[in-house]
C-alpha positions in Angstrom: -7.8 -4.1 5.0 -9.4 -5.5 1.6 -8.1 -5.9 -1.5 -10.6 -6.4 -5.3 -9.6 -8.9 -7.6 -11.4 -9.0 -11.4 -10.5 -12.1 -13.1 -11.3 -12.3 -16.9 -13.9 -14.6 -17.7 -11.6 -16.6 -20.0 -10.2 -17.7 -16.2 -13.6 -19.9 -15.9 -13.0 -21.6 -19.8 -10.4 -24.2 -17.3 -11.6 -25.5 -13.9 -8.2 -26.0 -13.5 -7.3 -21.8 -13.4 -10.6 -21.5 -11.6 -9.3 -24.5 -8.5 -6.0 -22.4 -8.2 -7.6 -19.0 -8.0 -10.1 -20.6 -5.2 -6.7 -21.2 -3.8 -5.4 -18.0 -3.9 -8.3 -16.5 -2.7 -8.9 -18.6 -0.2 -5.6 -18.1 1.1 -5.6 -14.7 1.3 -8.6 -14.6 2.8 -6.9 -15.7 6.2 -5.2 -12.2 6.6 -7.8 -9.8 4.3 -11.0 -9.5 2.7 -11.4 -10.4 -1.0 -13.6 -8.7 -3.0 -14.1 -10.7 -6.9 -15.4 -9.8 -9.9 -15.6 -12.0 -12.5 -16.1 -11.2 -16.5 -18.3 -13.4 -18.0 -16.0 -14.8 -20.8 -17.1 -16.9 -24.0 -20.4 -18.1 -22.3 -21.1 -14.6 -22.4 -19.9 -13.7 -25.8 -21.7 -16.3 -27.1 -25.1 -15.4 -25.5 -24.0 -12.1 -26.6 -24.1 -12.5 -30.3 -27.3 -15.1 -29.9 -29.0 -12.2 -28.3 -27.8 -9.3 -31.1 -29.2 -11.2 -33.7 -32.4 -11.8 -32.4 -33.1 -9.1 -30.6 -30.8 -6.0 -32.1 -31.3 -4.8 -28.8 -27.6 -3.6 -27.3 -28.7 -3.5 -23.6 -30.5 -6.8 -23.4 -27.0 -8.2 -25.4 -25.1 -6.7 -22.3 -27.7 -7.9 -19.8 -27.1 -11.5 -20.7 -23.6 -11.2 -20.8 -24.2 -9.4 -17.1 -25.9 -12.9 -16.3 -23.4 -15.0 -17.6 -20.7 -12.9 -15.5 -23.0 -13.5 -12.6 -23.3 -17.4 -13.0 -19.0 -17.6 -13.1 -19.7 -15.8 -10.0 -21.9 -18.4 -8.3 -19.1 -20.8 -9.3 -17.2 -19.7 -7.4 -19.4 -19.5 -4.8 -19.7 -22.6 -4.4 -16.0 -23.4 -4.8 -14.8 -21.5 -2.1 -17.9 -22.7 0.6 -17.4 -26.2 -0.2 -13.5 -25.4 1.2 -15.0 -23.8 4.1 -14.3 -20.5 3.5 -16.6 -17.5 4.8 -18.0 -16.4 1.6 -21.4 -14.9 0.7 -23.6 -17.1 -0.2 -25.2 -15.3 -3.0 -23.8 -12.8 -5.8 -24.6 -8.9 -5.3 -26.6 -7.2 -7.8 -25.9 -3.7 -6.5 -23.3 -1.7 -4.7 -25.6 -1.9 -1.8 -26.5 -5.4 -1.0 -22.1 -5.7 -2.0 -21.8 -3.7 1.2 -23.9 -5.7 3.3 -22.1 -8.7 2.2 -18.7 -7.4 2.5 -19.7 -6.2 6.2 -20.4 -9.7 7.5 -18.4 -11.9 5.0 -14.6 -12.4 4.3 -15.1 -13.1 0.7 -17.5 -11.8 -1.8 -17.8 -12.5 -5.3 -19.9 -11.0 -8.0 -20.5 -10.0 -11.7 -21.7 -7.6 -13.6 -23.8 -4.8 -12.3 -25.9 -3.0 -15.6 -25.4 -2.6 -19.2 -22.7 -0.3 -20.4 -20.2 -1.2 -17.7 -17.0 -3.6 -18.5 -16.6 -5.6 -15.4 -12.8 -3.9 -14.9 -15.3 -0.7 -14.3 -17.2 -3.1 -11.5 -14.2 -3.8 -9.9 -13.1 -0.3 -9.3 -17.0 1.2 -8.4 -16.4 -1.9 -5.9 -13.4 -0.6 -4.5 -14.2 3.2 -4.3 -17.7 2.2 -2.5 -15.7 -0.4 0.2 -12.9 2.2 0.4 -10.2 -0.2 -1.0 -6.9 1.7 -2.5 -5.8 -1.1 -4.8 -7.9 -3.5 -7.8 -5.6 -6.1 -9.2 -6.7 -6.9 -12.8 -6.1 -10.3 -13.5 -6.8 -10.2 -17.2 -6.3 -11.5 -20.7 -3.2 -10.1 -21.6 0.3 -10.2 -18.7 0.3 -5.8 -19.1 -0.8 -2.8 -20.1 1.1 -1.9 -23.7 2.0 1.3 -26.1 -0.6 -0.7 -28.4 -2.6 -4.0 -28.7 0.2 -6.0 -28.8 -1.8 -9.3 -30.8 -2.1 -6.9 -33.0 1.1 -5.4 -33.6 4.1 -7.3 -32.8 5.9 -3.9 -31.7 4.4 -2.9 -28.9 6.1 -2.1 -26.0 4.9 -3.5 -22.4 5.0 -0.6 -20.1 5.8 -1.6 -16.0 4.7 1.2 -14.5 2.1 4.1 -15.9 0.2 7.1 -14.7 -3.6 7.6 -15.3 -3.2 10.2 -17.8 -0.4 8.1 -19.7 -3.3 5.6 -19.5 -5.7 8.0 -20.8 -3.3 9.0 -24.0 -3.2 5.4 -25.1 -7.0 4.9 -25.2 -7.6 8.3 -26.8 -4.7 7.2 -29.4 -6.7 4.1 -30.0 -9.9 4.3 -29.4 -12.8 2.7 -27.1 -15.5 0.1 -27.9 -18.2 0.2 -26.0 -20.5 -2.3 -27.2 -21.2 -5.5 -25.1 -18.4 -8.0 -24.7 -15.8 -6.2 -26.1 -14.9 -4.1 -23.4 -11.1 -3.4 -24.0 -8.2 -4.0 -21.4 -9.5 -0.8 -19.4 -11.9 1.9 -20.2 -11.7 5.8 -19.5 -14.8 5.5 -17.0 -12.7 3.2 -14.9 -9.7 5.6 -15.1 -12.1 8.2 -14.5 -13.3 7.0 -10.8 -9.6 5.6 -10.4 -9.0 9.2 -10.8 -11.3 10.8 -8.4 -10.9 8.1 -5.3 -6.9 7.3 -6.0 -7.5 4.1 -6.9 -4.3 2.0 -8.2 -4.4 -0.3 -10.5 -2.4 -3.6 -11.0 -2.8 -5.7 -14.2 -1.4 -8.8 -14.5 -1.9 -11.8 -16.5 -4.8 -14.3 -15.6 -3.8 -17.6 -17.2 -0.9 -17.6 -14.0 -2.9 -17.6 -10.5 0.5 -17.4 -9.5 1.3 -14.1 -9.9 -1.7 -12.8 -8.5 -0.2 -14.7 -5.5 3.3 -12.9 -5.4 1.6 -9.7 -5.4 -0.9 -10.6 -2.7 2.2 -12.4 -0.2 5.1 -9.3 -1.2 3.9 -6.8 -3.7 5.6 -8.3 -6.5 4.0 -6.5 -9.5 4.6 -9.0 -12.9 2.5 -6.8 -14.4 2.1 -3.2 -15.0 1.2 -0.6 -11.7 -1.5 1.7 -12.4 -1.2 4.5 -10.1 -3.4 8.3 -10.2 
């Protein structure tokens, strides 16, 4: 059994968050694989911009923000081999070489994969290539809501949604796709959700905590994502 975990890169802007995520992960490594795939955060938005200005080149933006994901990745490498934990010891660059890790490791970590993917899409091509029925979405915001709700104050927090409810929101609203500002979840990633019945739980990544309560009894502080 396995279970893929995305944390937003604003997780690695505090070691702090990052030591109690090594612990969760760690932890649950005793009983079940960990898959984790890490956003690259305001290192990578900053690169990003750096690299839109001088280059005006949208792919090589989202390449460097692909690199930056990949170095929060070796962080937490590291972190998690200096506890002894049996974790790759490198960051996969393709759904391949994340298979042959996952085949001999209990934890892998990586970033991003290639331009034009938000790392929530990573996290679920992960999960429908290893076979793994759940992604739990620790991001920057504790739900999914009726609307952006820093935006507008009115939004309702929904617990539990469908795909296609899913789907109506982001049609409602609208999708960016340029890079780093992938929104909370994007129609590709609902899309191969979709077609492998691949659930979804989002929860809020500044509490490591409550990615523990749903990894110890299912406890969903959050919002359930389910085809």
């Amino acid at each position: 059994m396995g279970i893929v975990v995305k944390l937003t890169g604003r997780v690695f802007n505090s070691e702090e968050l990052i030591e109690r995520y090594v612990d969760v992960v760690a932890g649950e490594s005793n009983s079940n694989k960990v898959v984790v795939v890490t956003g690259g955060g305001d290192v990578a938005r900053r690169y990003i911009e750096a690299a839109r200005r001088l280059t005006r080149n949208e792919s090589a933006a989202d390449m460097i923000g692909i690199w930056a994901s990949r170095l929060n990745a070796w962080l937490m490498v590291y972190a998690l081999h200096s506890r002894g934990i049996n974790v790759h010891l490198g960051v996969p660059e393709t759904l391949g070489e994340l298979g042959r890790a996952y085949s001999t490791s209990r934890v892998v970590v990586m970033g991003g994969l290639q331009p034009g993917q938000s790392t929530t899409m990573v996290s679920v091509l992960a999960a429908e290539y290893l076979g793994i029925g759940t992604v739990v979405n620790c991001s920057n915001i504790d739900a999914l809501y009726t609307d952006d709700p820093f935006k507008n104050p009115n939004a309702t927090r929904i617990s539990r949604a469908r795909i296609s409810d899913v789907e109506a929101i982001l049609h409602r609203e609208g999708v960016r796709a340029f890079a780093g500002t992938y929104e909370l979840i994007d129609e590709w990633a609902l899309g191969i959700m979709r077609r492998s019945g691949i659930s979804m739980v989002i929860i809020d990544g500044k509490d490591p905590s409550r990615l523990a309560k749903y990894l110890n009894n299912g406890e969903v502080e959050g919002t359930l994502i389910t085809p």
